[in-house]
C-alpha angles and dihedrals in degrees: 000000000000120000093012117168098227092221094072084063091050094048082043097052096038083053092058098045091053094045091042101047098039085055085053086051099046088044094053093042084057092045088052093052091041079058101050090246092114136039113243096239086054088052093050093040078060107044084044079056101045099041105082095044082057100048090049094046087057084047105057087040090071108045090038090056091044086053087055086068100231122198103248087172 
């Protein structure tokens, strides 16, 4: 990792918190409704919600980890 802009670790690592913590959310909303506490409609208004946070976090995950330059040697 030599001559990394740190902002790429900082997008990277943005990325990650958004995508992971929109997939937490989706997975305890689930477990709610598993458990009667939410209506169904209310669960799939949330994962709507919560999909395309999740798609761009992956996204930017990627493009942000080429720019890091990895060794794929």
């Amino acid at each position: 990792m030599e001559n990394v802009n740190p902002i790429w670790i900082i997008i990277h690592l943005a990325a990650l918190c958004a995508a992971y913590g929109s997939v937490v959310i989706v997975d305890l909303i689930g477990l709610l409704w598993l458990g009667k506490q939410i209506e169904r409609e209310r669960m799939l208004a949330i994962t709507a919600w919560a999909q395309p946070i999740i798609w761009a976090g992956i996204i930017v995950m990627m493009i942000s980890g080429a720019m890091l330059g990895p060794d794929l040697s």
